[in-house]
MIDOSE-280645 format. One line per field, with one value per residue: residue number from 1; residue in three letters; x, y, z negated of N, C-alpha, C in turn. Coordinates in steps of 0.001 Angstrom, whole numbers. Layout:
BEGIN
resi <- NUM_...
resn <- ALA_...
neast <- X_...
nnorth <- Y_...
nup <- Z_...
caeast <- X_...
canorth <- Y_...
caup <- Z_...
ceast <- X_...
cnorth <- Y_...
cup <- Z_...
***
This chain:
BEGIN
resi <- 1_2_3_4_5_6_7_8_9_10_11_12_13_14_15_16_17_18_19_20_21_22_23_24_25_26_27_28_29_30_31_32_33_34_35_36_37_38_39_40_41_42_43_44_45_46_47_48_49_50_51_52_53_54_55_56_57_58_59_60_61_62_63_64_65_66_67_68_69_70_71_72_73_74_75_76_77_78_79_80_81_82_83_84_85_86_87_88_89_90_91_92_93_94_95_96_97_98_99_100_101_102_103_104_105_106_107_108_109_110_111_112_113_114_115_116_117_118_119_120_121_122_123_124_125_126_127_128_129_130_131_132_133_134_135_136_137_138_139_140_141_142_143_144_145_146_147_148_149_150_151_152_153_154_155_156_157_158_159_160_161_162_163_164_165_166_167_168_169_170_171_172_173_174_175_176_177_178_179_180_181_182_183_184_185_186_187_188_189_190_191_192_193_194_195_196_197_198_199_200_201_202_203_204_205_206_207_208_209_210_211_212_213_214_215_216_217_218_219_220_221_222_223_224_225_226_227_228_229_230_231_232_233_234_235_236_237_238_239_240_241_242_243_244_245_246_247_248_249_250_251_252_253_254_255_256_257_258_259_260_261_262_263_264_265_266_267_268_269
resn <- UNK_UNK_UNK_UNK_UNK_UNK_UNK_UNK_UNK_UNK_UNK_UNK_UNK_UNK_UNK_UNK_UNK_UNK_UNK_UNK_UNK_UNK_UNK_UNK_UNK_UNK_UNK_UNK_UNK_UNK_UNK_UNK_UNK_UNK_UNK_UNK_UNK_UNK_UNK_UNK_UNK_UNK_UNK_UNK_UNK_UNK_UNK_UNK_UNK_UNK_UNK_UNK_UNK_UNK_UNK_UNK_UNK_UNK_UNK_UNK_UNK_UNK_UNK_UNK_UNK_UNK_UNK_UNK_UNK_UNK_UNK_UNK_UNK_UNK_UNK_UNK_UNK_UNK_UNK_UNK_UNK_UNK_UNK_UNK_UNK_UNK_UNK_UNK_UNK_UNK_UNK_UNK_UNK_UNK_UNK_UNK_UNK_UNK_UNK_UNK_UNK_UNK_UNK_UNK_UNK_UNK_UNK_UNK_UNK_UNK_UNK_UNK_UNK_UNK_UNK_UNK_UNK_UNK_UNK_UNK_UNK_UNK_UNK_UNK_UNK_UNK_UNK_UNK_UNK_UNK_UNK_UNK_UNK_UNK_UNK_UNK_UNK_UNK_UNK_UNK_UNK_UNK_UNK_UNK_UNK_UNK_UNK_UNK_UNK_UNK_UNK_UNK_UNK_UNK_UNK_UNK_UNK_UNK_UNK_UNK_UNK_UNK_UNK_UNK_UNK_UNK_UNK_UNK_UNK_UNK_UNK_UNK_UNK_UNK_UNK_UNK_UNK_UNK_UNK_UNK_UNK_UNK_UNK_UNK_UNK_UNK_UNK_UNK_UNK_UNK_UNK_UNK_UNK_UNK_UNK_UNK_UNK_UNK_UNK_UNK_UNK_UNK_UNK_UNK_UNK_UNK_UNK_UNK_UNK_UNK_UNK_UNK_UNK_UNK_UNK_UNK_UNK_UNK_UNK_UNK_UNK_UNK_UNK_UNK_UNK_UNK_UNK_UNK_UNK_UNK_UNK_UNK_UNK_UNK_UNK_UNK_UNK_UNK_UNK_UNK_UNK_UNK_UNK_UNK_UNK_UNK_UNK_UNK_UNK_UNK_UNK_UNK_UNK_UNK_UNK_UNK_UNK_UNK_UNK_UNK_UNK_UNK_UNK_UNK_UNK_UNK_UNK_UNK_UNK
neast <- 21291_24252_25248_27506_29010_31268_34201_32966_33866_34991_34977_32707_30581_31595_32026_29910_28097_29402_28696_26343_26037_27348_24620_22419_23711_23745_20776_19637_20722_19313_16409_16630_16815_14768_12869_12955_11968_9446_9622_11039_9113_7396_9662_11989_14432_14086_14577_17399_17691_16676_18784_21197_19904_19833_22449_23771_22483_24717_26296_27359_26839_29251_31000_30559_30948_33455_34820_34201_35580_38375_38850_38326_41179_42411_43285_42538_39925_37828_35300_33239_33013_32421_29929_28803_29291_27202_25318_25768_25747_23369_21724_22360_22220_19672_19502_22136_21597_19795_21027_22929_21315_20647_22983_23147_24271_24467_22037_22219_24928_26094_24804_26330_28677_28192_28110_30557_32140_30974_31276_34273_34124_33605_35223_37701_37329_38007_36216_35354_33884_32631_31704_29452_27765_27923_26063_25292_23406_21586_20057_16481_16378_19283_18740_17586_15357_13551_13948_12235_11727_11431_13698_13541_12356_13755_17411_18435_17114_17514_18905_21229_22441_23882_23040_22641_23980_23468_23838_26407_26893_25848_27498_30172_29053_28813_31592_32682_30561_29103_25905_23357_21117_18221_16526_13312_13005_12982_11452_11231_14203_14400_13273_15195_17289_15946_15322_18219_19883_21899_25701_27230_27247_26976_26488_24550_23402_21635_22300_20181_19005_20856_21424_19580_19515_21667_21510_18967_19623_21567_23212_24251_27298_27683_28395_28839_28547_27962_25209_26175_24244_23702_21552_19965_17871_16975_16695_18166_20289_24553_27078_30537_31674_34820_34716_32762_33998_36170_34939_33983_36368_37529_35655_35858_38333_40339_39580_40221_38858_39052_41779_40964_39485_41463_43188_41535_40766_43518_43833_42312_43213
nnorth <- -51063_-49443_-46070_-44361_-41779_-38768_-36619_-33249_-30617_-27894_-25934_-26542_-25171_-22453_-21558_-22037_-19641_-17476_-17354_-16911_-14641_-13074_-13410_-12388_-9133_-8949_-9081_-7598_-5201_-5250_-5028_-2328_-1181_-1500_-560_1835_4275_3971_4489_7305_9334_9500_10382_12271_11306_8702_6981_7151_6886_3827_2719_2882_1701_-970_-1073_-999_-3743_-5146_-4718_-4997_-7754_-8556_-8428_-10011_-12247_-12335_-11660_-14956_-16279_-14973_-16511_-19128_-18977_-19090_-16209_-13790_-12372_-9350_-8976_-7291_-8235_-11084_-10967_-10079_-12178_-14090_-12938_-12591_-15540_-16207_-15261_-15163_-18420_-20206_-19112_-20508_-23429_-23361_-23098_-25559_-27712_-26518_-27164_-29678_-30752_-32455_-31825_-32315_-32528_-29429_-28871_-30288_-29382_-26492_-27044_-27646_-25343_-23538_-25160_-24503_-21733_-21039_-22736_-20637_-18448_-19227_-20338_-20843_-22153_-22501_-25861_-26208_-25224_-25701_-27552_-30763_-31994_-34058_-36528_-37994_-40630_-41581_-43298_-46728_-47927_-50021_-49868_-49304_-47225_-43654_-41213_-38234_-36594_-36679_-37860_-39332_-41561_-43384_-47310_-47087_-49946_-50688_-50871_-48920_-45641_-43607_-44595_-44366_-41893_-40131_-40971_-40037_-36764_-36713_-37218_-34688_-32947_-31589_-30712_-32785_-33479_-35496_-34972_-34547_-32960_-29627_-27985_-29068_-28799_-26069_-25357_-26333_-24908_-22876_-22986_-24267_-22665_-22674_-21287_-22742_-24642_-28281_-29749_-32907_-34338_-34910_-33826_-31980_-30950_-30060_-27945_-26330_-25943_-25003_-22095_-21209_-20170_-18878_-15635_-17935_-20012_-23123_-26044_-28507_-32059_-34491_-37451_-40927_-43212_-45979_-47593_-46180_-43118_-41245_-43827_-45862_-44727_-43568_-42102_-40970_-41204_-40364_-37755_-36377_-36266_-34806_-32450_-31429_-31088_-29143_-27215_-26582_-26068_-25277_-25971_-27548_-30189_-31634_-32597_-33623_-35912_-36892_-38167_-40336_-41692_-42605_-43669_-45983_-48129
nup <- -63195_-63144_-63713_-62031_-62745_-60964_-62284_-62690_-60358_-60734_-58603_-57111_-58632_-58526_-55888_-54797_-56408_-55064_-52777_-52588_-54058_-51706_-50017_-51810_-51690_-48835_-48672_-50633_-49236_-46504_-47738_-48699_-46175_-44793_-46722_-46580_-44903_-45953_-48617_-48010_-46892_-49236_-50981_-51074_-52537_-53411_-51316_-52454_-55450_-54892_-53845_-55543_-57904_-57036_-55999_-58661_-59480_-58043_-58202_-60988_-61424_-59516_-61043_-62653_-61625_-60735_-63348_-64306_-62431_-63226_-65587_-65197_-63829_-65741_-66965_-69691_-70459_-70921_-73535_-72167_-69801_-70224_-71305_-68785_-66849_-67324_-67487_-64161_-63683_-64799_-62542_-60311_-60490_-59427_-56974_-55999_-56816_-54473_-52081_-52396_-51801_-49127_-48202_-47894_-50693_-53353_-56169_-59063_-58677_-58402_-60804_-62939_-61928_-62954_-65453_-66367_-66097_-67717_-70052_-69750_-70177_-72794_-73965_-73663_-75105_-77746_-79799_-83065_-85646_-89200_-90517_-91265_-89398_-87188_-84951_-83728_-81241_-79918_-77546_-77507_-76358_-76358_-78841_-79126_-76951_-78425_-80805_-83997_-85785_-86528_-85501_-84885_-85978_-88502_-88903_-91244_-91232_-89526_-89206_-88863_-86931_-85110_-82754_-81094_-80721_-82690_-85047_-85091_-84680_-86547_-88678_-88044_-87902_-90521_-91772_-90943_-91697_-90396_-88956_-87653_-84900_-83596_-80721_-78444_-76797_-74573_-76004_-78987_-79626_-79186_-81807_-83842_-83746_-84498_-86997_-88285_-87244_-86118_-85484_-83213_-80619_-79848_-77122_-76825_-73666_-70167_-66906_-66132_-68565_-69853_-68734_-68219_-70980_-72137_-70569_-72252_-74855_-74413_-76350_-78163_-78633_-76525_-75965_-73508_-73253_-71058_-70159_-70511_-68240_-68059_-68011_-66319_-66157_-69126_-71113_-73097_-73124_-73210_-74677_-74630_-77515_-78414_-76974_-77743_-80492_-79951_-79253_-81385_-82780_-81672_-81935_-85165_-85532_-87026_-89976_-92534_-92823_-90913_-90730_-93242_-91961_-90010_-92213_-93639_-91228_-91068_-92839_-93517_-91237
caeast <- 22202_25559_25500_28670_29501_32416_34699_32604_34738_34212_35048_31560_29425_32207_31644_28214_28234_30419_27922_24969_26236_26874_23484_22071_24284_22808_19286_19457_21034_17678_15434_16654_17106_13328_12403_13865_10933_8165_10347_11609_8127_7319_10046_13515_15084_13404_15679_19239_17384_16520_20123_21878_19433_20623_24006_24296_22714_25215_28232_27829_26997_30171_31703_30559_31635_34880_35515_34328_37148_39739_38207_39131_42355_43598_43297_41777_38910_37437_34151_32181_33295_31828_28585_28385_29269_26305_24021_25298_25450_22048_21050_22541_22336_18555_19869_23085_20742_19014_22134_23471_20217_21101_24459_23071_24743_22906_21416_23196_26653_25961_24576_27435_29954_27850_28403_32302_32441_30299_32238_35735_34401_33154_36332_38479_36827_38399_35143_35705_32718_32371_31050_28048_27465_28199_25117_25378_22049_21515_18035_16338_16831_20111_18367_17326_13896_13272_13924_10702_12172_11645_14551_13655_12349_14915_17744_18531_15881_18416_19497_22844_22566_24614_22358_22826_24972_23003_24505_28304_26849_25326_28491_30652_28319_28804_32400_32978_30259_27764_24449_22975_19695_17650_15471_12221_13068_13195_10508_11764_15491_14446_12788_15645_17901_15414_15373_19136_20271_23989_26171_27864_25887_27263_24738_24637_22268_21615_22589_19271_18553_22312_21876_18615_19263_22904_21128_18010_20322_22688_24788_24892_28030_26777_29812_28023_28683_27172_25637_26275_22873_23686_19662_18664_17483_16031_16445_19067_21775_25044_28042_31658_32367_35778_34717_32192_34738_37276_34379_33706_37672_37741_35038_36203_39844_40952_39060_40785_37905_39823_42891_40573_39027_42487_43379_40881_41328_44989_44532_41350_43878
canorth <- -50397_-48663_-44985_-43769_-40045_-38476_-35325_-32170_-29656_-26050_-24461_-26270_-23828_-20830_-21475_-21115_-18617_-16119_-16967_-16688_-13128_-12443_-13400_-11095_-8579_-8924_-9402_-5764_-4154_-5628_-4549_-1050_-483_-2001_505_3381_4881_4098_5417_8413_9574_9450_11387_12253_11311_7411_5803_7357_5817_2750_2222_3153_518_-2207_-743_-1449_-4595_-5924_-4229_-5882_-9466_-8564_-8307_-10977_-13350_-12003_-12397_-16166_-16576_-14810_-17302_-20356_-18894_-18411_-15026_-13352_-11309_-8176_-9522_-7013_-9344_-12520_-11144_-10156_-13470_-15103_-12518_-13017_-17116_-16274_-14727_-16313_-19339_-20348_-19208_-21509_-24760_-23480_-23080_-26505_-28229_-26139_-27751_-31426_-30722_-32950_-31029_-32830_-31946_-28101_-28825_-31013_-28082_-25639_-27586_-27501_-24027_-23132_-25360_-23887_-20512_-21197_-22996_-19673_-18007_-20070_-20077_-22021_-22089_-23180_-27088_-26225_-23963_-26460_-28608_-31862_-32302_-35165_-36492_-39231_-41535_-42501_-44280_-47680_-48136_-51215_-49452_-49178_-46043_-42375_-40396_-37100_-35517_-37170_-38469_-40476_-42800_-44505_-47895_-47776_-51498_-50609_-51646_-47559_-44805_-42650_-44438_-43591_-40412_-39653_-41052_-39026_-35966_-36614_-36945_-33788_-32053_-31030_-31060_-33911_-33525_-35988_-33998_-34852_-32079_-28635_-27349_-28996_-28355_-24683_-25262_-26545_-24040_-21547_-23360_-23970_-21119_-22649_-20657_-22764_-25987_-29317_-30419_-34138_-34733_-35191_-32489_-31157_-30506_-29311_-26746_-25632_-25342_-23438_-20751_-20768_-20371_-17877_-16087_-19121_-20793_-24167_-27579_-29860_-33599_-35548_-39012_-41935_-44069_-47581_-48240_-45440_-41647_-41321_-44791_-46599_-43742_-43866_-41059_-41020_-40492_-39593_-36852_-35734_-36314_-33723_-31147_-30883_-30742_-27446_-25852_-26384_-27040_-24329_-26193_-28612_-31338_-32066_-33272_-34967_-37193_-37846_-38722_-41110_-42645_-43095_-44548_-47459_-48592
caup <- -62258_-63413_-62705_-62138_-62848_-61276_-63032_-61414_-59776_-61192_-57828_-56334_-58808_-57874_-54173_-53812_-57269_-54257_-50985_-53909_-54339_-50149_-49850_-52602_-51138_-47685_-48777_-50764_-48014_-45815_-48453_-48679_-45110_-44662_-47587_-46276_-44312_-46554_-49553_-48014_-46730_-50869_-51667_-50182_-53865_-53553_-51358_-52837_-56263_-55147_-53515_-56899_-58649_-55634_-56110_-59966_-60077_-57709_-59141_-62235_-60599_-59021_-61772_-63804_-61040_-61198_-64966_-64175_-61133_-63609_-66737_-64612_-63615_-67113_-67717_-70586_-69932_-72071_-73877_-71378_-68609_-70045_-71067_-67242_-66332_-67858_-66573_-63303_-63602_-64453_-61751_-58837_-60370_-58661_-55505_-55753_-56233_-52948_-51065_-52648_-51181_-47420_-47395_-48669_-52058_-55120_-57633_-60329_-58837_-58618_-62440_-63747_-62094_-64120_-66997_-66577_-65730_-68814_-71121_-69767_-70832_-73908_-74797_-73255_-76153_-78443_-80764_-84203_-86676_-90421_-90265_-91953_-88775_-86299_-85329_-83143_-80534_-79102_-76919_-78076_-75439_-76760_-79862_-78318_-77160_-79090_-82344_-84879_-86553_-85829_-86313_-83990_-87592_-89972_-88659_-91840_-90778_-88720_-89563_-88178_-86887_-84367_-81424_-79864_-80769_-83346_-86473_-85102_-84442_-87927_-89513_-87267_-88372_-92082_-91491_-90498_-92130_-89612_-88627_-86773_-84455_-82313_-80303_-77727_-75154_-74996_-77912_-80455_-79561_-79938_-83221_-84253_-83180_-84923_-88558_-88790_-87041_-86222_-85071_-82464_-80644_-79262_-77066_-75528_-72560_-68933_-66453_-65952_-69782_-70391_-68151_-69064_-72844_-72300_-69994_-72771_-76101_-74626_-76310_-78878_-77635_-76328_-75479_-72818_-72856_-70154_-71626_-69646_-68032_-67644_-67338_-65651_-67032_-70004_-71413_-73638_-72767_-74465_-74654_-74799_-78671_-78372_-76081_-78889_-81354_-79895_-79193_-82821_-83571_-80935_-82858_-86276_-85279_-88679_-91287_-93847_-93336_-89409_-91422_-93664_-90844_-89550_-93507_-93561_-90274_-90688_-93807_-92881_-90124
ceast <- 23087_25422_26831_28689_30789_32921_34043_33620_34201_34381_33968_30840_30285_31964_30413_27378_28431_29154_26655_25084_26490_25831_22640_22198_23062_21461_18981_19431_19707_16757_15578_16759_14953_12430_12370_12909_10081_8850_10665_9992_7292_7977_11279_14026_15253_14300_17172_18721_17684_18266_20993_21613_20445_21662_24547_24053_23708_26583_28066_27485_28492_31139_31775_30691_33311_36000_35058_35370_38072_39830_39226_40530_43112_43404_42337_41213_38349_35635_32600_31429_32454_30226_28049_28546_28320_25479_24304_25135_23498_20623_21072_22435_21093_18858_21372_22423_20388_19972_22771_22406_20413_22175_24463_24238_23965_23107_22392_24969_27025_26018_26109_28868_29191_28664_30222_32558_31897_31367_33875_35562_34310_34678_37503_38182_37536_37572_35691_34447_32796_31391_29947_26826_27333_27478_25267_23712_22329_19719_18054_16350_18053_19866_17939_15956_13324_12807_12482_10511_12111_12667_14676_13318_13363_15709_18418_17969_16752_19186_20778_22949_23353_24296_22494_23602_24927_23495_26148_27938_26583_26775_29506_30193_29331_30102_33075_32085_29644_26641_24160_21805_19339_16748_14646_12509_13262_12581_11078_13290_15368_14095_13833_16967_17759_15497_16850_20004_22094_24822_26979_26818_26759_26427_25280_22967_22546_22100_21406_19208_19441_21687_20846_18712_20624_22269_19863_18665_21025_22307_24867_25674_27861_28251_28851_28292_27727_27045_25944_24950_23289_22885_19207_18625_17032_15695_17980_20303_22857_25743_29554_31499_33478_35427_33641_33021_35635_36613_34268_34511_37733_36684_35382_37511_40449_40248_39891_40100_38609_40820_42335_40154_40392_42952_42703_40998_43025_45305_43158_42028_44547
cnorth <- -49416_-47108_-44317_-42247_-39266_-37087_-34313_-31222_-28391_-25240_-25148_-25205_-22541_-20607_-20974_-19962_-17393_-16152_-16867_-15428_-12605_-12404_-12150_-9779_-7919_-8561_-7794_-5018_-4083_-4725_-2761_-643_-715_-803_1938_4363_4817_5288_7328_9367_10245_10581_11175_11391_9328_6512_6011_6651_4676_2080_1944_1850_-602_-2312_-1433_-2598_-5659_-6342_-5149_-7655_-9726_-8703_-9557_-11967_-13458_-12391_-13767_-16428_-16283_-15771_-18336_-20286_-18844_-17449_-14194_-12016_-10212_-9168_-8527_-8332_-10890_-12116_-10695_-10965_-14348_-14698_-12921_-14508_-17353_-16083_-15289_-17907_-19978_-20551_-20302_-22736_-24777_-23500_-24555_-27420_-28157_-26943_-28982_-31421_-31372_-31796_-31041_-32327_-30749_-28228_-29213_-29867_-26684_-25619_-27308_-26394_-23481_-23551_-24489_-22853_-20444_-21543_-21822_-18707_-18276_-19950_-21226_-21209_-22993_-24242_-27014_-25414_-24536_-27288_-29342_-32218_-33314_-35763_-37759_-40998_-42263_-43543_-45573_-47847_-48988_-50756_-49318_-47730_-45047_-41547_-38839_-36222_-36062_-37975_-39908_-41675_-43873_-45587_-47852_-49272_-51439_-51224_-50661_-46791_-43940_-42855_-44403_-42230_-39569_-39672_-39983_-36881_-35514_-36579_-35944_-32415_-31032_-31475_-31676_-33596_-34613_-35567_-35076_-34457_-30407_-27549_-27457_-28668_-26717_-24584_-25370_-26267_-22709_-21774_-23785_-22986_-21280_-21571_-21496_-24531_-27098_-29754_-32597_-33927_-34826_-33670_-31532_-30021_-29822_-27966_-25706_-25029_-24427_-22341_-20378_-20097_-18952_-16620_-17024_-19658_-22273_-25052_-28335_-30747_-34119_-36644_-39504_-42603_-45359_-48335_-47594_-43944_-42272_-42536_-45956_-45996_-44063_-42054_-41433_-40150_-40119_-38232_-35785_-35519_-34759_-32634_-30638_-30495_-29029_-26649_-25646_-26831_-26229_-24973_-27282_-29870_-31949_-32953_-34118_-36064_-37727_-38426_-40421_-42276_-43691_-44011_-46297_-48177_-49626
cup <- -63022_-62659_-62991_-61919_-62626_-62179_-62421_-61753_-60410_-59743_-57227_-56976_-58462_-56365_-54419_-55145_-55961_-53133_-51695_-53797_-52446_-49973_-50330_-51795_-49986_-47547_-49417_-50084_-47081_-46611_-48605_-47352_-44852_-45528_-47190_-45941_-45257_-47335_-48848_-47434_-48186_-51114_-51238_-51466_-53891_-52798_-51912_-54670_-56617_-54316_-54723_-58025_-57992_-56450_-57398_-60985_-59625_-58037_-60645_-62012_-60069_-59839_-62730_-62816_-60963_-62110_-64739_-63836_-62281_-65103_-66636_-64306_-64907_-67402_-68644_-70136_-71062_-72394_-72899_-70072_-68828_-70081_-69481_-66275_-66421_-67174_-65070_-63214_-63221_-63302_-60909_-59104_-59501_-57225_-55379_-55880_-54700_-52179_-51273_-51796_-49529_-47034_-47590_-49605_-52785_-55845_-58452_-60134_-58617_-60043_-63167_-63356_-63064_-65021_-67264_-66487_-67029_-70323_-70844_-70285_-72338_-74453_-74569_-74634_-77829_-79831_-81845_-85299_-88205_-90255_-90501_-90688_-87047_-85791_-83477_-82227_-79342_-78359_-77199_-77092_-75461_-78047_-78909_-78331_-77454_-80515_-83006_-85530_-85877_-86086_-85876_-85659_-88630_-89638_-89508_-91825_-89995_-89395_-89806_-88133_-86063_-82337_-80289_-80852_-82305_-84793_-86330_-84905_-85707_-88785_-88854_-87548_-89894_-92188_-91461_-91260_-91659_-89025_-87004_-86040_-83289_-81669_-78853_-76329_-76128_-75852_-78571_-80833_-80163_-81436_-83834_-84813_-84410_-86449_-89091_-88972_-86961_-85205_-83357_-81742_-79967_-78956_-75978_-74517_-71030_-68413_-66259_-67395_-70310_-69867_-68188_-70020_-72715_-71822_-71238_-74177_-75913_-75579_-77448_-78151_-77663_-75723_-74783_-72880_-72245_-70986_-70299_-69589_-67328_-66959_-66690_-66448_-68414_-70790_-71701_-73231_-73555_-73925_-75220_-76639_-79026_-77398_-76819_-79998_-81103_-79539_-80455_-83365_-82677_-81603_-84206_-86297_-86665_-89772_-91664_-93260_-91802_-89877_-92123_-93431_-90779_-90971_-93307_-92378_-90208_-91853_-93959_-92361_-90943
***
């Protein structure tokens, strides 16, 4: 079965990002009015406190939804603004699944607008890293499950027979001059994370695992590519390599070795 994936919208995760934060909102206001008596019984001081707390974790949720909205619009934000965009993503994000679920929203198309909303900031940033700095993660489910070879610890292990993706992906790698990974899940992704230590990450995977590993990584800046499932999850995946191709040119779009791909290409032809 063919699964088709359409473009996700960034204003579904800003929608329910904004009624994520009314909620909140609301739900403080409850909680401190509910508080009020015990607290003030305690100590006059206890509820003007615990309002202030309320108060300042909402103001900066407020804020870091804000610098999102003005992200997407184009406009350049102060670097306070994004890291209070993440925290709040982080925060409301939980409650925006549950509200996506209330309104018969899929999962996946809350996730996959994540993912676009995440990559737009990231690329607003206009991050560029030394190739050596740059590392390529991919899940092993795009190798073919036929194969005999392990390549999650060494990706040289890979034939390149050309039966799945991983030897255009290696060459593509070497190409360019950054680091390749096939990873299990999310352990060894961190391990892997923790022993190169790149500065900037291209990740392929499903929407679940994208959206997992950007919120686990932050602030490493993280590029999502969706793969494609022809068969199903988790089994003989592929991925748009032009769409990997031009993530790797936006992170190292200032280095020499960009020109030397197109060199090379223009002169094979």
């Amino acid at each position: 079965m063919i699964e088709v994936v359409h473009r996700p919208r960034k204003r579904l995760f800003l929608i329910l990002i904004l009624i994520s934060l009314l909620v909140a909102t609301l739900s403080s206001y409850g909680l401190w009015i509910v508080s009020l008596p015990g607290l003030s019984n305690i100590s006059s001081y206890l509820p003007m406190l615990l309002g202030v707390l309320l108060a300042a974790v909402l103001l900066a949720a407020a804020s870091g939804v804000i610098g999102i909205i003005l992200a997407i619009l184009g406009f350049r934000t102060l670097g306070i603004f994004q890291g209070l965009a993440w925290s709040a993503i982080n925060l409301l994000f939980p409650m925006a699944i549950c509200l996506g679920k209330l309104f018969d929203v899929d999962k996946e198309r809350v996730e996959r607008s994540f993912i676009e909303v995440s990559n737009h900031l990231i690329k607003q940033k206009h991050v560029t890293v030394n190739p050596d700095k740059l590392l390529i993660m991919t899940p092993h489910c795009l190798q073919n499950d036929t194969c005999p070879y392990k390549i999650t610890r060494d990706v040289s292990n890979c034939r390149q027979c050309g039966q799945c993706q991983i030897g255009d992906l290696s060459s593509l790698a070497a190409a360019y001059g950054v680091h390749l990974a096939v990873v299990t899940g999310g352990t060894l992704a961190r391990k892997v994370i923790k022993t190169l230590r790149p500065h900037a990450v291209l990740a392929i995977a499903c929407e679940r695992d994208l959206t997992s590993g950007i919120q686990d990584v932050f602030p490493l800046p993280v590029i999502g590519v969706l793969n494609d499932r022809p068969f199903g999850p988790c089994c003989n995946t592929r991925v748009d390599l032009k769409k990997v191709e031009q993530a790797i040119k936006n992170f190292i779009v200032d280095t020499d070795l960009t020109q030397d791909k197109e060199d090379k290409d223009g002169g094979s032809k």
